[in-house]
C-alpha positions as a LaTeX table, in Angstrom:
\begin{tabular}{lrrr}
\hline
Residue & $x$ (\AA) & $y$ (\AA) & $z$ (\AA) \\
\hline
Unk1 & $-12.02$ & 27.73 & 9.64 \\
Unk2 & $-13.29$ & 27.30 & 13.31 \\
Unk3 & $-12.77$ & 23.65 & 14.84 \\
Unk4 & $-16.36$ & 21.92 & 14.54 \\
Unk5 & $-17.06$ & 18.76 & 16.87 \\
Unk6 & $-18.15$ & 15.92 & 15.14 \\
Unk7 & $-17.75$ & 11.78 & 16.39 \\
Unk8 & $-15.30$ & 9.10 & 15.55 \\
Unk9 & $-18.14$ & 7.34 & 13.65 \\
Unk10 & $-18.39$ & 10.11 & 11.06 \\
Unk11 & $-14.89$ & 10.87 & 10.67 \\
Unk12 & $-13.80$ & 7.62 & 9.14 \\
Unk13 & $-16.87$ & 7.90 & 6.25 \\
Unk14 & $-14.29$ & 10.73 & 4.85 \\
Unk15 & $-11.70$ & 8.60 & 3.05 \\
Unk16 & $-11.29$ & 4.96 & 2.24 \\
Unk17 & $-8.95$ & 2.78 & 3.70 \\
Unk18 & $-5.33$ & 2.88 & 3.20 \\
Unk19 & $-2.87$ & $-0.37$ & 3.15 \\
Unk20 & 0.37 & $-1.94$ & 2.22 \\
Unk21 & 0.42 & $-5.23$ & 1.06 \\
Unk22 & 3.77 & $-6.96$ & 1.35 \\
Unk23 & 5.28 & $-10.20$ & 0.87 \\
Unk24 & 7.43 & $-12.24$ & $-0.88$ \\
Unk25 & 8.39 & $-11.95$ & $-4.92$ \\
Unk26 & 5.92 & $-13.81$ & $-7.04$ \\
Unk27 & 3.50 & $-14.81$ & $-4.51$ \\
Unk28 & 0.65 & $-12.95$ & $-6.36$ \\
Unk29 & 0.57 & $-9.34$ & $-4.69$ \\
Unk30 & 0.14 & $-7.91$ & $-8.08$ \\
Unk31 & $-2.31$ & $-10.17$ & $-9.45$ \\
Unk32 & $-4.45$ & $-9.65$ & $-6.36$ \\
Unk33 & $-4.88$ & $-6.17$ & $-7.71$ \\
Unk34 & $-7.69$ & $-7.60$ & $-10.19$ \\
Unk35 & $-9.51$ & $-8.14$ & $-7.17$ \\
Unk36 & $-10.07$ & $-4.55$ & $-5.96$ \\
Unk37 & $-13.96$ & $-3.48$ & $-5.89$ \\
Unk38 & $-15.00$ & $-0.81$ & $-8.52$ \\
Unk39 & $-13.36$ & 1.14 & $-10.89$ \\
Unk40 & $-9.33$ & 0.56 & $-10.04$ \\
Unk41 & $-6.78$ & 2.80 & $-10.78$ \\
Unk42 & $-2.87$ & 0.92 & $-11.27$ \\
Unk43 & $-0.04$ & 3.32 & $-10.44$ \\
Unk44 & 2.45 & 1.16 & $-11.98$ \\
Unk45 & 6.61 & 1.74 & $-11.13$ \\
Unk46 & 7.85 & $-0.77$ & $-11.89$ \\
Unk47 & 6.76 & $-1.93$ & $-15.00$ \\
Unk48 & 5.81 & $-5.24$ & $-13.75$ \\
Unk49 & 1.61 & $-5.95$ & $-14.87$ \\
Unk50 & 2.34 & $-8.77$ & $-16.89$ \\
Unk51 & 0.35 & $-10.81$ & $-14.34$ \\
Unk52 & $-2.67$ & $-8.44$ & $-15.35$ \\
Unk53 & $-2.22$ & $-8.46$ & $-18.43$ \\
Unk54 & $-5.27$ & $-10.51$ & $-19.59$ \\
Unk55 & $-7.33$ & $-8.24$ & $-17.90$ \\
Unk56 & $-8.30$ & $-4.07$ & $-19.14$ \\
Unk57 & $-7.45$ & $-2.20$ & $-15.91$ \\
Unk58 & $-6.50$ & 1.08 & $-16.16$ \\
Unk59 & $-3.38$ & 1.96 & $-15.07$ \\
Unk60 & $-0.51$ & 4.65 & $-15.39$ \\
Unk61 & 3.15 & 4.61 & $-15.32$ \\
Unk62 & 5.30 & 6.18 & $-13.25$ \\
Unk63 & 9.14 & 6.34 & $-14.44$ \\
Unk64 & 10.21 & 9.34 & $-12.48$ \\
Unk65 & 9.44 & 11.43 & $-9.00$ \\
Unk66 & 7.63 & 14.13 & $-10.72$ \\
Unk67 & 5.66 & 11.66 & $-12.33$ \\
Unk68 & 4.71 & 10.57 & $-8.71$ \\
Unk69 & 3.44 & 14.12 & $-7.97$ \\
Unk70 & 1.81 & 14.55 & $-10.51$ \\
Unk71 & $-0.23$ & 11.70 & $-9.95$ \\
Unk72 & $-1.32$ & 12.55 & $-6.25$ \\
Unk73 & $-1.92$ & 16.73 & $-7.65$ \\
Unk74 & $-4.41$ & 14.79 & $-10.38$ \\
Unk75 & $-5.67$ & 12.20 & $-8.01$ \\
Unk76 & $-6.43$ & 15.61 & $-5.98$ \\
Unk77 & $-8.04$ & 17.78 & $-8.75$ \\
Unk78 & $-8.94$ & 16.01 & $-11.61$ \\
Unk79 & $-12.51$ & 14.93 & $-12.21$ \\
Unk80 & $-11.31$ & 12.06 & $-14.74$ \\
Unk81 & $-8.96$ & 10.80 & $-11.79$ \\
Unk82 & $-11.48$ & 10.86 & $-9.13$ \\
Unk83 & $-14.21$ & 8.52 & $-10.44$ \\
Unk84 & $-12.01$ & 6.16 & $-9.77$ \\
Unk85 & $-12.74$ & 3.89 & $-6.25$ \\
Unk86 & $-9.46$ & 2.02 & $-5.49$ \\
Unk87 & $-6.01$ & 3.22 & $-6.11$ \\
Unk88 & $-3.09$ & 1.20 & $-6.50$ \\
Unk89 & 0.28 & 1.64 & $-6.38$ \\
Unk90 & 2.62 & $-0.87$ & $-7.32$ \\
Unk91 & 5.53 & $-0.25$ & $-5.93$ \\
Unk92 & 5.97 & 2.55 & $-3.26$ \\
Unk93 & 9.56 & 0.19 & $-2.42$ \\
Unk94 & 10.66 & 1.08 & $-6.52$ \\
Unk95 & 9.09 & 4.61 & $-6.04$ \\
Unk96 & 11.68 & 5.23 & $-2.89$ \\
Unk97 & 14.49 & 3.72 & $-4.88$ \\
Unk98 & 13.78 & 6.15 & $-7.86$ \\
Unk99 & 13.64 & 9.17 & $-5.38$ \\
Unk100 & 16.91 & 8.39 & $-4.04$ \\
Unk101 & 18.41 & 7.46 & $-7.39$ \\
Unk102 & 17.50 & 11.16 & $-8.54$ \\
Unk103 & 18.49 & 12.76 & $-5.32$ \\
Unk104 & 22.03 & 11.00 & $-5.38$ \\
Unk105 & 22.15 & 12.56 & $-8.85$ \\
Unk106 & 22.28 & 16.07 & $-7.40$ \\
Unk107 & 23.38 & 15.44 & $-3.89$ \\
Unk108 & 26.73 & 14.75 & $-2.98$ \\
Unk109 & 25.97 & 14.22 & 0.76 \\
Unk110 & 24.75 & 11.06 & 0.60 \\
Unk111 & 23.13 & 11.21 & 4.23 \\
Unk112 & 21.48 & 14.22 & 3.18 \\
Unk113 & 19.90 & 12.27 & 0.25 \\
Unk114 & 18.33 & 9.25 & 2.38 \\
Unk115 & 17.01 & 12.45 & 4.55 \\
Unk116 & 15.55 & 14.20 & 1.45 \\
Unk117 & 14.15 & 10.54 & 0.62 \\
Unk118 & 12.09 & 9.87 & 4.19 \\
Unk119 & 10.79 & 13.63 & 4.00 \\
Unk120 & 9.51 & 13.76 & 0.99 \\
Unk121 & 8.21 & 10.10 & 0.70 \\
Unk122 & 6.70 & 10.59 & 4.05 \\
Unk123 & 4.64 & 14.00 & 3.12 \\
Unk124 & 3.34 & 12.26 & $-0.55$ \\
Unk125 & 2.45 & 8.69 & 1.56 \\
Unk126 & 0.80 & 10.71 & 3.68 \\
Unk127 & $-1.25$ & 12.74 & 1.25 \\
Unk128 & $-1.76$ & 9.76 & $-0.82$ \\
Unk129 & $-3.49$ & 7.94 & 2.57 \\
Unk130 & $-5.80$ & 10.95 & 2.92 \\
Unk131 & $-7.61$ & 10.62 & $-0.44$ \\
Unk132 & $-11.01$ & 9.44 & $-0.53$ \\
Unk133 & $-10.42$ & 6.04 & $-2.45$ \\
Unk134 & $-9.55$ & 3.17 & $-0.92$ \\
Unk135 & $-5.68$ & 3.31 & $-1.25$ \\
Unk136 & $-3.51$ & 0.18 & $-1.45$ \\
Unk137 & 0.56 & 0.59 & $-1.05$ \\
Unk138 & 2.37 & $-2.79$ & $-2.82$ \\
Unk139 & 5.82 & $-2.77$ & $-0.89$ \\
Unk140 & 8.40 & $-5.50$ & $-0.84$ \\
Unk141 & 9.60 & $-7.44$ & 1.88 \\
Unk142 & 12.50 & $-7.95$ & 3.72 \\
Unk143 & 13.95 & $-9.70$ & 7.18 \\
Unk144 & 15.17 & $-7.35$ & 9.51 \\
Unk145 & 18.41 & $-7.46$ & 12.04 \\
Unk146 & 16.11 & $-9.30$ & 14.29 \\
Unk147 & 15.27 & $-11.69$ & 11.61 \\
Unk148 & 11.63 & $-10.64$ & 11.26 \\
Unk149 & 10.13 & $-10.03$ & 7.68 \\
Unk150 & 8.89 & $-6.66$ & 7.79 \\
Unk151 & 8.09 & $-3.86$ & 4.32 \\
Unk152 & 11.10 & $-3.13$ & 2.71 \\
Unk153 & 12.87 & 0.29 & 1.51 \\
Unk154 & 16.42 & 2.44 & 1.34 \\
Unk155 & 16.98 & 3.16 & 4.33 \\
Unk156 & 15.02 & 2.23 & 8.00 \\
Unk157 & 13.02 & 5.41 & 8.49 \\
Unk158 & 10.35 & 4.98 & 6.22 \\
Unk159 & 9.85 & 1.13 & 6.47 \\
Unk160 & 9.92 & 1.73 & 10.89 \\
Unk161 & 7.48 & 4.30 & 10.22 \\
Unk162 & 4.71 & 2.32 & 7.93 \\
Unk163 & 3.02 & 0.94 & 11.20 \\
Unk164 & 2.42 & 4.52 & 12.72 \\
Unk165 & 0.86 & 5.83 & 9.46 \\
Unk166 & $-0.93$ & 3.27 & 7.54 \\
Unk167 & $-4.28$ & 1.60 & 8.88 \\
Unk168 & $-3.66$ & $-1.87$ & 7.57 \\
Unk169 & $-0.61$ & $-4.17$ & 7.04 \\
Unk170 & $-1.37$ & $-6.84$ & 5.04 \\
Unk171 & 1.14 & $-9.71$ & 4.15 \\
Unk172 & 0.59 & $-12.04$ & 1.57 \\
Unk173 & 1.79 & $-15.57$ & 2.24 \\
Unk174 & 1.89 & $-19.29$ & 1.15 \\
Unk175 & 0.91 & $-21.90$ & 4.13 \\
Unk176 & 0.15 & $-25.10$ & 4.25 \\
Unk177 & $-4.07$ & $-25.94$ & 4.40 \\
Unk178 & $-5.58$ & $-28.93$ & 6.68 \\
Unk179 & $-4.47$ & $-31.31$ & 4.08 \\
Unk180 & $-0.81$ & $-29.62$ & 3.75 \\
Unk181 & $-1.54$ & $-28.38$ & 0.36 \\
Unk182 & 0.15 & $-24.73$ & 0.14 \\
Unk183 & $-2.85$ & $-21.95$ & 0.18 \\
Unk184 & $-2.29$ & $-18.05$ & $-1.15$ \\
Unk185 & $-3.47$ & $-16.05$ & 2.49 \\
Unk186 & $-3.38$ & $-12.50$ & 3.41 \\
Unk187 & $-1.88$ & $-12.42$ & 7.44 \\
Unk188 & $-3.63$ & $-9.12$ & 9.23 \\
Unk189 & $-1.58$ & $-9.65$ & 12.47 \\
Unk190 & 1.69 & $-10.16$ & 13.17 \\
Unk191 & 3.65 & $-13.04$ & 14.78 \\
Unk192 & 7.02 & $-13.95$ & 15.40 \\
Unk193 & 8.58 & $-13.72$ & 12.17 \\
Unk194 & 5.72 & $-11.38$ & 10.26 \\
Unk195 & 4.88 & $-7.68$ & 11.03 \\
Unk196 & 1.37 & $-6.95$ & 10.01 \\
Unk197 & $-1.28$ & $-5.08$ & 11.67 \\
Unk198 & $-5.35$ & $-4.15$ & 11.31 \\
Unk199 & $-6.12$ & $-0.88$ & 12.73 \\
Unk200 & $-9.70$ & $-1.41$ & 12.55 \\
Unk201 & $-10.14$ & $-4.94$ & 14.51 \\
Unk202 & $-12.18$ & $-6.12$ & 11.96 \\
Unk203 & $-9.87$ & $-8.38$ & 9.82 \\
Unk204 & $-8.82$ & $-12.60$ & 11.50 \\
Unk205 & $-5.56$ & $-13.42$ & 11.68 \\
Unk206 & $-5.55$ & $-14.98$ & 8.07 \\
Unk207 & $-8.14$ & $-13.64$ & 5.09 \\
Unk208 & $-8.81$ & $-14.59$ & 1.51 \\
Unk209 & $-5.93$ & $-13.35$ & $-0.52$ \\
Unk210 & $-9.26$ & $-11.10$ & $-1.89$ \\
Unk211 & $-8.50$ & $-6.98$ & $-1.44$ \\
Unk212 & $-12.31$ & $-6.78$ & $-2.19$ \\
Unk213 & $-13.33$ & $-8.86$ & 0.33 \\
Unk214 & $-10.68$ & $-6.97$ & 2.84 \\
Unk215 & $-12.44$ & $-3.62$ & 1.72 \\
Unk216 & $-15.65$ & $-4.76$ & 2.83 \\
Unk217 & $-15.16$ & $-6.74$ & 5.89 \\
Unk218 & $-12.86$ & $-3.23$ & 6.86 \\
Unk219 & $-15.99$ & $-1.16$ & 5.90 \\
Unk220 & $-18.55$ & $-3.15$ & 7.47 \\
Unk221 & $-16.98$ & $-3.50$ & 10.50 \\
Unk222 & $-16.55$ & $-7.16$ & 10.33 \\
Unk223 & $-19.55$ & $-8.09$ & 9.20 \\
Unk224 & $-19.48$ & $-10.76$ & 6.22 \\
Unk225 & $-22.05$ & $-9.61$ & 3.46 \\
\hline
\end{tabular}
């Protein structure tokens, strides 16, 4: 097919956005989940919804790397898969640890493994990003040798290259409101001891721990509704 010319405003109305939320355990990255807008979609590895469990969202499991294929090839093809606005995957961190726990299964070289790992989580992230839902990435969090708290998984590849491929970086975090009570915030930009990042310069430093409200704000391009 020929190379057509189009603008930059038209080529983001192709796909939703795409984001990993990180953060510490049990600070509510799960639960925030309920929040998405529309009809939601749970991709759920590691068998961990028991914060959403009062609530009907549907949801699949995913227990093995195949499974995880055949989730994006239905996500890609399926008519029953794609009514669906917002996908979620909860977590891509288990997902890589389940790759590498099957490729260390048949692999005796284990640096050939973690290489097997980044180039095949790399391709399915990046086919996952390029779906038309909104696509959210849970990932857990870890400091690195410089001490800064940054998306964890085996290895450094994949985690080094999150910020090059993903449009938003969104950590969820406890601080302290005027009146030093602790708040539940999503941080958009990073600081000191926090990578995060917003790609589309619509998102302040700190935001409602809401992925709907993200979504919008994102969509509208910064606009409150």
């Amino acid at each position: 097919m020929p190379l057509q010319i189009t603008n930059t405003s038209q080529l983001h109305t192709t796909r939703g956005t795409n984001s990993i939320l990180t953060g510490p355990p049990k600070v509510g990255k799960t639960f925030s989940l309920r929040t998405l807008p529309g009809q939601v979609l749970i991709a759920d590895v590691e068998d961990g919804q028991l914060s959403n469990r009062d609530c009907d969202i549907p949801a699949v499991q995913i227990t093995c790397w195949d499974d995880a294929k055949e989730l994006l090839r239905r996500l890609k093809e399926d008519v029953e898969f794609s009514k669906y606005d917002c996908i979620a995957v909860d977590s891509i961190s288990e997902l890589a640890e389940i790759k590498l726990a099957e490729e260390l299964k048949s692999n005796t070289n284990k640096l050939a493994a973690y290489g097997v790992l980044s180039a095949d989580m790399t391709e399915w992230l990046k086919e996952m990003k390029r779906l038309p839902q909104h696509i959210i990435f849970i990932c857990k969090y870890q400091r690195n040798k410089d001490g800064i708290w940054q998306p964890l998984f085996p290895g450094n590849n994949l985690a080094e290259n999150l910020f090059f491929w993903m449009d938003e970086i969104l950590v969820m975090r406890m601080v302290p409101d005027a009146k030093g009570k602790p708040q539940r915030v999503l941080q958009c930009q990073s600081c000191d001891e926090h990578q995060a990042g917003d790609r589309s310069g619509a998102l302040d430093f700190f935001e409602p721990p809401n992925l709907g409200h993200i979504i919008t704000k994102i969509m509208s391009g910064g606009l409150q509704q």
